[in-house]
N, CA, C and O atoms as a GROMACS GRO file, in nm:
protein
  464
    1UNK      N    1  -6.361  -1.752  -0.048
    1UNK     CA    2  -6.373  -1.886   0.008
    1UNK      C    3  -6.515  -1.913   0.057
    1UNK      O    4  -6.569  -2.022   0.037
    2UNK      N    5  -6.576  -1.813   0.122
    2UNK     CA    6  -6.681  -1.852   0.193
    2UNK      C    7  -6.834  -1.812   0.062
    2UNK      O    8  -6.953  -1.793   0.086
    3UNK      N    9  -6.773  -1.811  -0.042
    3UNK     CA   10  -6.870  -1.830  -0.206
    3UNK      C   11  -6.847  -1.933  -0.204
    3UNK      O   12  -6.946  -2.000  -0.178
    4UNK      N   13  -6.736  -2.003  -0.222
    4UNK     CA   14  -6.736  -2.152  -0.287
    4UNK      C   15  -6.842  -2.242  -0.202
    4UNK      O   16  -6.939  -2.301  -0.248
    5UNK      N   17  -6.788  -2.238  -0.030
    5UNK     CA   18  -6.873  -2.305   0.082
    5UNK      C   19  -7.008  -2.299   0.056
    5UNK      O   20  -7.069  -2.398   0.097
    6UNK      N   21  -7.071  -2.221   0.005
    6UNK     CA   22  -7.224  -2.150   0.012
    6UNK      C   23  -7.259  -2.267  -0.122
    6UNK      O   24  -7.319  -2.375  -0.125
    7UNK      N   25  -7.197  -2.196  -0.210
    7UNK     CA   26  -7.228  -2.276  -0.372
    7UNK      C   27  -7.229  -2.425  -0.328
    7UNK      O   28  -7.337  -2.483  -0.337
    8UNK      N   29  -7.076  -2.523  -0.263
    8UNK     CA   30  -7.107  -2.654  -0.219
    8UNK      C   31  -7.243  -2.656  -0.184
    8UNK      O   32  -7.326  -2.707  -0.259
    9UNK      N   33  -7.291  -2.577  -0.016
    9UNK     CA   34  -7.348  -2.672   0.078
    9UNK      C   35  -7.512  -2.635  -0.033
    9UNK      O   36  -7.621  -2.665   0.016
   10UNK      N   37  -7.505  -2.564  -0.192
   10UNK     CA   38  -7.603  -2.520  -0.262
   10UNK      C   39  -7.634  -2.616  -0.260
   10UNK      O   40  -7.732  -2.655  -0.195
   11UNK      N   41  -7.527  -2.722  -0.365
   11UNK     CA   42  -7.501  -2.849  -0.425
   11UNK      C   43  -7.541  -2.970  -0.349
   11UNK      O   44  -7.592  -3.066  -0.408
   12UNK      N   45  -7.519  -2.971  -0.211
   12UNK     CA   46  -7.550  -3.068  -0.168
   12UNK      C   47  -7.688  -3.073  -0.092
   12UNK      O   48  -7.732  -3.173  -0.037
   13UNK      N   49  -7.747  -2.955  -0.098
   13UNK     CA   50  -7.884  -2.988  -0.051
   13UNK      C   51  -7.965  -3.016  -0.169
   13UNK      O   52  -8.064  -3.087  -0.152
   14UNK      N   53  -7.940  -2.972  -0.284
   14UNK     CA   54  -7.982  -3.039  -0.407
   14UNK      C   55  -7.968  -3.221  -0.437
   14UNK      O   56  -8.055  -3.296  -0.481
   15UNK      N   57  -7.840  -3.249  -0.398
   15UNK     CA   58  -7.846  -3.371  -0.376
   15UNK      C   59  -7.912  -3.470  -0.271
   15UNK      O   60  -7.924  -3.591  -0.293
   16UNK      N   61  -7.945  -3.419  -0.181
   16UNK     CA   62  -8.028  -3.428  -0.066
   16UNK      C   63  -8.200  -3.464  -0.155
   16UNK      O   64  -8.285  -3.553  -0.155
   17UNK      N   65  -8.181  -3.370  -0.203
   17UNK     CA   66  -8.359  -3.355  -0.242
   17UNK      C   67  -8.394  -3.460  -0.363
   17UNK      O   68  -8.509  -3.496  -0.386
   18UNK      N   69  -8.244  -3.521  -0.460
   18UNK     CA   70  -8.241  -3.563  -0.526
   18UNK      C   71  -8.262  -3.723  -0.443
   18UNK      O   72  -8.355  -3.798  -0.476
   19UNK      N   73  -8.181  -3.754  -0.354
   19UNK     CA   74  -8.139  -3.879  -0.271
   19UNK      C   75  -8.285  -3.896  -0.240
   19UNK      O   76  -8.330  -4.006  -0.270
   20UNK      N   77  -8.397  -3.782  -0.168
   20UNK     CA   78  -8.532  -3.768  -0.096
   20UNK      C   79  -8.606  -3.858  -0.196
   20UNK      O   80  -8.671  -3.961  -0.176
   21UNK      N   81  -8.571  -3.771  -0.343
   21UNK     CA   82  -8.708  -3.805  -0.421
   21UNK      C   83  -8.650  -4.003  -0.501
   21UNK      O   84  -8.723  -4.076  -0.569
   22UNK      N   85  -8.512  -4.031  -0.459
   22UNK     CA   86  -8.495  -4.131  -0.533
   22UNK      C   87  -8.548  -4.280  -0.447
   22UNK      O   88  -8.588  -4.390  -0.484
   23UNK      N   89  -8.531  -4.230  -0.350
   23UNK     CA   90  -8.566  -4.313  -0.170
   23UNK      C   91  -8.752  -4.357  -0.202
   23UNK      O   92  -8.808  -4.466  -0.214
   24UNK      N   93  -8.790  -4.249  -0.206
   24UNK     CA   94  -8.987  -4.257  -0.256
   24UNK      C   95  -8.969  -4.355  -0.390
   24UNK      O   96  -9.060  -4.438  -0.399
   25UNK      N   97  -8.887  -4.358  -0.475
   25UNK     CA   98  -8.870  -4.385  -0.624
   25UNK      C   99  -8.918  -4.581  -0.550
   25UNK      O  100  -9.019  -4.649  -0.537
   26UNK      N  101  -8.740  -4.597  -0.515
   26UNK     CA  102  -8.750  -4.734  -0.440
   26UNK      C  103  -8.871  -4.766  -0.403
   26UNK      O  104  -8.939  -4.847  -0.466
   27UNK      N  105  -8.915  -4.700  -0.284
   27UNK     CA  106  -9.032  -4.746  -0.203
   27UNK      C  107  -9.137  -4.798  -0.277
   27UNK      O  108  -9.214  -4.889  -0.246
   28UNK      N  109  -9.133  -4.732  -0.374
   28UNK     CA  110  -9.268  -4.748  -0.474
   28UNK      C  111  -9.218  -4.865  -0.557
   28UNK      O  112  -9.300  -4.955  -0.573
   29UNK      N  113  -9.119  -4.880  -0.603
   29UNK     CA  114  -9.053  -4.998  -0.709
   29UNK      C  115  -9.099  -5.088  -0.604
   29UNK      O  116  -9.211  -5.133  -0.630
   30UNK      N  117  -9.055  -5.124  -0.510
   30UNK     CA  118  -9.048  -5.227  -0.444
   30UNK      C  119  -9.139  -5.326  -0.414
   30UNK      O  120  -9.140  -5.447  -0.434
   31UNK      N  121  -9.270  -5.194  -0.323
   31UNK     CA  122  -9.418  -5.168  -0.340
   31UNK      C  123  -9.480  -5.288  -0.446
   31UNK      O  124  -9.540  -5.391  -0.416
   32UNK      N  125  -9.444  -5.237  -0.578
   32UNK     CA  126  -9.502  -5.249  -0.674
   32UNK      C  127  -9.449  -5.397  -0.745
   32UNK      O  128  -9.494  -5.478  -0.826
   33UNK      N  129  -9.318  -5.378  -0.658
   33UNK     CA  130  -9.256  -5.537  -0.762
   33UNK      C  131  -9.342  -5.656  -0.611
   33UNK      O  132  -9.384  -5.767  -0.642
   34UNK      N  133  -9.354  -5.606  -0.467
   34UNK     CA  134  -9.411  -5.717  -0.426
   34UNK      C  135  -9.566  -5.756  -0.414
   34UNK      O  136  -9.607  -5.858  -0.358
   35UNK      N  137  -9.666  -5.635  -0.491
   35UNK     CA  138  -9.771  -5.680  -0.544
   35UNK      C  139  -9.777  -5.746  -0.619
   35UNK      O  140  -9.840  -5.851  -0.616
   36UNK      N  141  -9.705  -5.699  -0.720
   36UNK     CA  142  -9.687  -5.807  -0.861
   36UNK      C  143  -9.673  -5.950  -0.837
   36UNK      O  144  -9.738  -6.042  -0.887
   37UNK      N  145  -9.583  -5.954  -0.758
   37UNK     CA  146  -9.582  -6.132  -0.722
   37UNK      C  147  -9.658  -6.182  -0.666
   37UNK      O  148  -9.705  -6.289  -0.703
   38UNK      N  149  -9.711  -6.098  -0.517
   38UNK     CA  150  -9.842  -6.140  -0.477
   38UNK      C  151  -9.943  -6.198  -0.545
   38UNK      O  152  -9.984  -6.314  -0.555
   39UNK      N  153  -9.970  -6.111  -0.584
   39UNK     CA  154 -10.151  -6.090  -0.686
   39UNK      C  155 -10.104  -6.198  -0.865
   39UNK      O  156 -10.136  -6.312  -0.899
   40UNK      N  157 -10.045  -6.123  -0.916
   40UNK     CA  158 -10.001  -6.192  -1.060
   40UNK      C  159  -9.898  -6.304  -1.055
   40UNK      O  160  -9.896  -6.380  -1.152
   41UNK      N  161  -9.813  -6.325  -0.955
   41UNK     CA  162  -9.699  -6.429  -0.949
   41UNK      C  163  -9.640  -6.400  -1.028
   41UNK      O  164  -9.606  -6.501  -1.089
   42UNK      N  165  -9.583  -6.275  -1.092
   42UNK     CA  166  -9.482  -6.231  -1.160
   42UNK      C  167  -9.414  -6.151  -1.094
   42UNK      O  168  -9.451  -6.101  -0.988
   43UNK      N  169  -9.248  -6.116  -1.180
   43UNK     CA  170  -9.185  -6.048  -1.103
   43UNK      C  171  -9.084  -6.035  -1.237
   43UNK      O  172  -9.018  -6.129  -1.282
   44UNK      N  173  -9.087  -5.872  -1.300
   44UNK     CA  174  -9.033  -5.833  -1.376
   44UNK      C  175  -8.900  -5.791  -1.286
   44UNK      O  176  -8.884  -5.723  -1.185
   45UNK      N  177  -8.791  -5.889  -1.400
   45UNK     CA  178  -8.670  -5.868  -1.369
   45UNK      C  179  -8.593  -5.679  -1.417
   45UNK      O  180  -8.474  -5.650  -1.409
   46UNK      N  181  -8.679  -5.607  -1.453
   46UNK     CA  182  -8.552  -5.488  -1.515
   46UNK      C  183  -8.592  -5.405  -1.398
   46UNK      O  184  -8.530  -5.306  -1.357
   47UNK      N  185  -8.734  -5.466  -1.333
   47UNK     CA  186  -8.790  -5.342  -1.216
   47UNK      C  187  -8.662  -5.388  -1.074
   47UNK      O  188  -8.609  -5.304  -1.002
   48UNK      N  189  -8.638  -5.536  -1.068
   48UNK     CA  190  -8.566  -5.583  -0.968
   48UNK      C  191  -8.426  -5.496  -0.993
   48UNK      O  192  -8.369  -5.419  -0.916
   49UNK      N  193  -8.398  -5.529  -1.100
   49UNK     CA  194  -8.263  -5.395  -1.132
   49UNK      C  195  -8.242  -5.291  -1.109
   49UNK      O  196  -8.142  -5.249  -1.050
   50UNK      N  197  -8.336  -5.224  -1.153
   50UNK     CA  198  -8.389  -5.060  -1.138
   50UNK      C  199  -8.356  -5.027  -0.940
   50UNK      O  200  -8.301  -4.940  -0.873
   51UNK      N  201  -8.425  -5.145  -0.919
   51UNK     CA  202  -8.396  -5.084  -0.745
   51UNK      C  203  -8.321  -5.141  -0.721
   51UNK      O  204  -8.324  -5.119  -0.600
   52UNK      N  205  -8.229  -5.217  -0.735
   52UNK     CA  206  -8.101  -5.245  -0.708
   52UNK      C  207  -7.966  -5.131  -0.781
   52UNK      O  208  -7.851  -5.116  -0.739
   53UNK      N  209  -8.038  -5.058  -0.910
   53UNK     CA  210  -7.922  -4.946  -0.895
   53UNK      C  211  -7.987  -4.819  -0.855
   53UNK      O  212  -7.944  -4.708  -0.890
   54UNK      N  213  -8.066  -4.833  -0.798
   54UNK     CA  214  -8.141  -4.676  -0.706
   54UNK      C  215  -8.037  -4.683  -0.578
   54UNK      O  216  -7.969  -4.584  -0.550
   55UNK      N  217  -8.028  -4.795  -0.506
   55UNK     CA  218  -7.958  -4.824  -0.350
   55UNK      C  219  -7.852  -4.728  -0.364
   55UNK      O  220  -7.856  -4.631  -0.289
   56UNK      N  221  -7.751  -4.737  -0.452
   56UNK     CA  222  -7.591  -4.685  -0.464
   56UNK      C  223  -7.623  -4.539  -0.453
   56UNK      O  224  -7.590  -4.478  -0.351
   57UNK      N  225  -7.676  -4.489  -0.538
   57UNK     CA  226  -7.739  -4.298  -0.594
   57UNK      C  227  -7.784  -4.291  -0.416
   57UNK      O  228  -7.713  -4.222  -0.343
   58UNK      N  229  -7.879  -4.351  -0.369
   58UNK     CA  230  -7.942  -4.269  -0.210
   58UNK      C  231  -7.806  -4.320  -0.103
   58UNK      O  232  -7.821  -4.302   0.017
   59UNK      N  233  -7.720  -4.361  -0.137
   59UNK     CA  234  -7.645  -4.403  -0.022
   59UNK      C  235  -7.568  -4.316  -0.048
   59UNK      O  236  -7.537  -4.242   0.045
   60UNK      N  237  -7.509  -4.292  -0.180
   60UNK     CA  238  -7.393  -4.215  -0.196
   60UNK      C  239  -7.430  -4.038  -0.159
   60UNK      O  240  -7.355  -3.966  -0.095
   61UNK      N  241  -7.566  -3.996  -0.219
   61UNK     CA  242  -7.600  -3.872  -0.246
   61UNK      C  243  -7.598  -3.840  -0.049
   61UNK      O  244  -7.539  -3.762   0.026
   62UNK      N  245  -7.712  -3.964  -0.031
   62UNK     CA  246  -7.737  -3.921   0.143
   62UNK      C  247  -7.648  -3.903   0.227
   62UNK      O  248  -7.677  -3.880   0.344
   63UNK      N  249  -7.534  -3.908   0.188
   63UNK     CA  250  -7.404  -3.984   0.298
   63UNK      C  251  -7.377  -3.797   0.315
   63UNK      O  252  -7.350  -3.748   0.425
   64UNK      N  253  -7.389  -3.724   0.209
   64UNK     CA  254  -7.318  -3.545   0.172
   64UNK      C  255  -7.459  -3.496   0.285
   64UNK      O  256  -7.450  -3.422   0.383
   65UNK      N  257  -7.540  -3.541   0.252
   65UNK     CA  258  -7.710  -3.443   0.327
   65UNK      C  259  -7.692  -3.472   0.461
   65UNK      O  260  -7.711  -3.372   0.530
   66UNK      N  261  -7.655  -3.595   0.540
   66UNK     CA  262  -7.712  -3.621   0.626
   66UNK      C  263  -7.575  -3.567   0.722
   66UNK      O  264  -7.600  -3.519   0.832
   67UNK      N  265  -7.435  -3.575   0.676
   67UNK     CA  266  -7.320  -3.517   0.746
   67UNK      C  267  -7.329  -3.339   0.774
   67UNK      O  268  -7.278  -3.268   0.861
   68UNK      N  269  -7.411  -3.312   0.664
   68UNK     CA  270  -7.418  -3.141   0.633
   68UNK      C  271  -7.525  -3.096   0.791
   68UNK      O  272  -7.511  -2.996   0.860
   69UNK      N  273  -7.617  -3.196   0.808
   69UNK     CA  274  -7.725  -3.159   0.830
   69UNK      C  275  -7.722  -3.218   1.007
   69UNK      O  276  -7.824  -3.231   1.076
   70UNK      N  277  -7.598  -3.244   1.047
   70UNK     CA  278  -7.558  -3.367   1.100
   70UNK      C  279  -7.658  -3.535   1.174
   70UNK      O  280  -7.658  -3.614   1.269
   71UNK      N  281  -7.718  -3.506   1.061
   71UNK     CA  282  -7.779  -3.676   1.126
   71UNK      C  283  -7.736  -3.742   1.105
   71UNK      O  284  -7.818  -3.833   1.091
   72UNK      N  285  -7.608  -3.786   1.080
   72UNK     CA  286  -7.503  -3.914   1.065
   72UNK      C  287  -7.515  -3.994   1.235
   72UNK      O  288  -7.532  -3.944   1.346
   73UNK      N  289  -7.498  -4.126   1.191
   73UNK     CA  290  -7.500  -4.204   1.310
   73UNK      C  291  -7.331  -4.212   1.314
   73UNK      O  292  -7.252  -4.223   1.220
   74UNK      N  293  -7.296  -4.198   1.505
   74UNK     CA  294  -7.191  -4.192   1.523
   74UNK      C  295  -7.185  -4.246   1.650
   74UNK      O  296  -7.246  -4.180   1.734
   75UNK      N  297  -7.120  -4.367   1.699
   75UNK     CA  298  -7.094  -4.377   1.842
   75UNK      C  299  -7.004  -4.292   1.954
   75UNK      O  300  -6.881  -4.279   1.957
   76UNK      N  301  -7.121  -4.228   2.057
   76UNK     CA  302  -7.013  -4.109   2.094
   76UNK      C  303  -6.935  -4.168   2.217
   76UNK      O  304  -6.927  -4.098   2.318
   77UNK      N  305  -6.880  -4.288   2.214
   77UNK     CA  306  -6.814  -4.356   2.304
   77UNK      C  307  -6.730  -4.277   2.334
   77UNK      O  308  -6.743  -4.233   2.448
   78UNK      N  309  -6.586  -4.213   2.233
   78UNK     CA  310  -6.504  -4.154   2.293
   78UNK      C  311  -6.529  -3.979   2.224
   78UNK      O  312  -6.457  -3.886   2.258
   79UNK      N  313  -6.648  -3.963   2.120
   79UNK     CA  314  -6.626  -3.859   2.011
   79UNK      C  315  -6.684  -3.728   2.139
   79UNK      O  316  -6.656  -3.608   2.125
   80UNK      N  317  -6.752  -3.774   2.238
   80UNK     CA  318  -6.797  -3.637   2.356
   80UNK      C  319  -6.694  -3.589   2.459
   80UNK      O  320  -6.697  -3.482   2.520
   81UNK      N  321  -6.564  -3.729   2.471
   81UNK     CA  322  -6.440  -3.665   2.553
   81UNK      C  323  -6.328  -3.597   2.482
   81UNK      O  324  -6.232  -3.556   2.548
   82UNK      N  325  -6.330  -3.583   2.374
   82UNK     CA  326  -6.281  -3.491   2.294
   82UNK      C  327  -6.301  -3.360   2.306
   82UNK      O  328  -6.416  -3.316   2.312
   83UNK      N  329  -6.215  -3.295   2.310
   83UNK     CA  330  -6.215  -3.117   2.280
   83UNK      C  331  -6.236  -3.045   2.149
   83UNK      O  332  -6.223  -3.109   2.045
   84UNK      N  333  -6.268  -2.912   2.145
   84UNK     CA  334  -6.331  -2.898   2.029
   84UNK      C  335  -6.262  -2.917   1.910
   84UNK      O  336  -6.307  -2.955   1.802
   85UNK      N  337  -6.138  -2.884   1.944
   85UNK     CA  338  -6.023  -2.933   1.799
   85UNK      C  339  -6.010  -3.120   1.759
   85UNK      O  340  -6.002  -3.174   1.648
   86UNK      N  341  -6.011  -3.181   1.893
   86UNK     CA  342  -6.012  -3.272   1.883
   86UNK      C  343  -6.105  -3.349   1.787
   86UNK      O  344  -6.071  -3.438   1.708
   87UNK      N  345  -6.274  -3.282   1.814
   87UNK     CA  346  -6.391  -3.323   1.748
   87UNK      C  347  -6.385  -3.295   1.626
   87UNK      O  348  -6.442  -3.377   1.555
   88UNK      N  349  -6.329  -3.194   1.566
   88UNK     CA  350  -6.296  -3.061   1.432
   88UNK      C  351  -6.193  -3.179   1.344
   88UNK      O  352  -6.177  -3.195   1.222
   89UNK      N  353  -6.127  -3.258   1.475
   89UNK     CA  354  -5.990  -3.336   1.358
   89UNK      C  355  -6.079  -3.427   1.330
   89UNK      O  356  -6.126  -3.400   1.219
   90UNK      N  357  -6.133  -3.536   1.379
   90UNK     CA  358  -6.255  -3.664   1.394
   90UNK      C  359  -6.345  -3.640   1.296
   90UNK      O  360  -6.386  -3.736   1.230
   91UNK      N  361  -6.401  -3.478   1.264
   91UNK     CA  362  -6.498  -3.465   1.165
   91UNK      C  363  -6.412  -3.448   1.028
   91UNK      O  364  -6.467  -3.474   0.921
   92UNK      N  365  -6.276  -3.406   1.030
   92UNK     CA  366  -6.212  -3.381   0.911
   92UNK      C  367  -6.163  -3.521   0.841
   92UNK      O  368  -6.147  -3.544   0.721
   93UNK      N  369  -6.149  -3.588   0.929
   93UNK     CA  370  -6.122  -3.736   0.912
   93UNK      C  371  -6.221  -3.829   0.873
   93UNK      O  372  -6.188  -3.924   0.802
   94UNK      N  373  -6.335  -3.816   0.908
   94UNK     CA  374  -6.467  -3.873   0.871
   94UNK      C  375  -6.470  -3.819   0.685
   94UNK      O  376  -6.465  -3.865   0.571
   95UNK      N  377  -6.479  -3.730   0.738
   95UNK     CA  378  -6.487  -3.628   0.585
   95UNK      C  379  -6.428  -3.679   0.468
   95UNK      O  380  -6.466  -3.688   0.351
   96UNK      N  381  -6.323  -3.710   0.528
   96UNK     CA  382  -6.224  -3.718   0.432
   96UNK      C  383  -6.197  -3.895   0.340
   96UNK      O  384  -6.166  -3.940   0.229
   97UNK      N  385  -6.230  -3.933   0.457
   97UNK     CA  386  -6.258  -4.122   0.439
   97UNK      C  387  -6.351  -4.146   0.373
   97UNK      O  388  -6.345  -4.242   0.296
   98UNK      N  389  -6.472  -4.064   0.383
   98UNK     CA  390  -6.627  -4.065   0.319
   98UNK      C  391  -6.580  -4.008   0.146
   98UNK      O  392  -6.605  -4.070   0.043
   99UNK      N  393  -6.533  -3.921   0.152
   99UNK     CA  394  -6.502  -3.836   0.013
   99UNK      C  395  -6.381  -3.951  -0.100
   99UNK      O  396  -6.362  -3.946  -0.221
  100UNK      N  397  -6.312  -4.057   0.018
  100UNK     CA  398  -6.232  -4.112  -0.095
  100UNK      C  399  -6.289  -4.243  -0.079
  100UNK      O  400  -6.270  -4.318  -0.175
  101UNK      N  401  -6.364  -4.296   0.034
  101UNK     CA  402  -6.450  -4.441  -0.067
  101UNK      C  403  -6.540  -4.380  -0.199
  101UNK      O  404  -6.558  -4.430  -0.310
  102UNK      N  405  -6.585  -4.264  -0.147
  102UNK     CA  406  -6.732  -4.222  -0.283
  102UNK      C  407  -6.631  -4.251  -0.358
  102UNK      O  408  -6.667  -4.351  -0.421
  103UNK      N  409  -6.454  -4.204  -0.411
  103UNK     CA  410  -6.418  -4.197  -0.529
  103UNK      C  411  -6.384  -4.334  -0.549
  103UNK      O  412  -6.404  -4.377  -0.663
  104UNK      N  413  -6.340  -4.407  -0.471
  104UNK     CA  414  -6.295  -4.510  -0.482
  104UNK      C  415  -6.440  -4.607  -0.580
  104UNK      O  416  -6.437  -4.656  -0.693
  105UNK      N  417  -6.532  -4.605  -0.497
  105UNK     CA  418  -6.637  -4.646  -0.552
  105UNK      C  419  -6.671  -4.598  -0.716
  105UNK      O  420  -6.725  -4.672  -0.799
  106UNK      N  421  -6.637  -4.490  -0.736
  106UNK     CA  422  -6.659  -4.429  -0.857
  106UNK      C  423  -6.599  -4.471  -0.932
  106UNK      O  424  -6.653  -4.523  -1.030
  107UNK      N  425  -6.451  -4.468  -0.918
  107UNK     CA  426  -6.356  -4.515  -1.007
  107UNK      C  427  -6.367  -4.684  -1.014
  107UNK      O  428  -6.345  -4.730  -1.126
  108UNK      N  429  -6.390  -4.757  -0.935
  108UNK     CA  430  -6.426  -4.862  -0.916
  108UNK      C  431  -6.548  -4.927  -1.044
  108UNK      O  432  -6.556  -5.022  -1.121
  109UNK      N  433  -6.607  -4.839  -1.016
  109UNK     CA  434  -6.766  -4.870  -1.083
  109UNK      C  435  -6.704  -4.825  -1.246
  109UNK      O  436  -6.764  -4.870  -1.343
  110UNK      N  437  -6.599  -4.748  -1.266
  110UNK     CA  438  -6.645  -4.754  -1.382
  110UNK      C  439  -6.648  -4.852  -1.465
  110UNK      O  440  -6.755  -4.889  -1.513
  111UNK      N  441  -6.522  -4.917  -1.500
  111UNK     CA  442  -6.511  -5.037  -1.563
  111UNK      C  443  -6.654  -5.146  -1.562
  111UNK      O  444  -6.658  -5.222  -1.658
  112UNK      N  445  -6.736  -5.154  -1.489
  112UNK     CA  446  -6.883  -5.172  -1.480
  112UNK      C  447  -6.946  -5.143  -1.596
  112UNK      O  448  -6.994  -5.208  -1.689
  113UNK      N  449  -6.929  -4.993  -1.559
  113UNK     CA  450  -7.009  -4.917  -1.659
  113UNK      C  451  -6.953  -4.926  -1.825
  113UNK      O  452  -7.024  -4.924  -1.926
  114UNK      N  453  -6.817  -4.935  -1.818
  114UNK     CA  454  -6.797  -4.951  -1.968
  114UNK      C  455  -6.850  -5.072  -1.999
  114UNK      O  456  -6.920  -5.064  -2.100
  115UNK      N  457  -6.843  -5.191  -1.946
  115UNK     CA  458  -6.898  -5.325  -1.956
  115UNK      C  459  -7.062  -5.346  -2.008
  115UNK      O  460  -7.108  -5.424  -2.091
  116UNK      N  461  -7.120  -5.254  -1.932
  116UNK     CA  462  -7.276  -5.269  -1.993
  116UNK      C  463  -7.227  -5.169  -2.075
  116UNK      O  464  -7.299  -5.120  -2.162
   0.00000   0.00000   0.00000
């Protein structure tokens, strides 16, 4: 069991680094699509695309890095009067809600994808 855990949290810092380098990707698209309009008054529509399907990949990938790593934003209104099992159920539950929108989203998206 504690191979498989290792191999995951392999997987998801890979995705992490993947989410890192796709985040710079944006920055630079963006960068680059609001010079373009600036300076040339153009504004290539496939670049406006391009970073509009980068958003989904860093939200989805970041959501695994940032829970692993725990920098997830969380209001600790009631999550610090909790006991440690208590916190253990709250994180299994988070976990678990996060793991079936990603699928939901997935399965969702495909029909999308057969479409284009």
């Amino acid at each position: 069991m504690l191979y498989v855990i290792h191999f995951l949290e392999g997987i998801i810092e890979r995705l992490g680094v993947i989410a890192r380098y796709s985040l710079l990707a944006l920055v630079l698209l963006v960068a680059g699509n609001v010079l373009l309009r600036y300076f040339f008054s153009i504004s290539p529509v496939p670049l406006q695309e391009f970073e509009w399907h980068l958003i989904s990949p860093i939200a989805l990938l970041g959501i695994s890095y940032a829970l692993k790593h725990r920098a997830d934003v969380r209001v600790d209104v009631f999550y610090d009067r909790f006991s440690l099992k208590g916190r253990a159920l709250v994180d299994l539950i988070g976990a678990l809600m996060t793991i079936a929108i990603g699928a939901a989203i997935a399965w969702l998206g495909l029909s999308y994808t057969e479409q284009s």
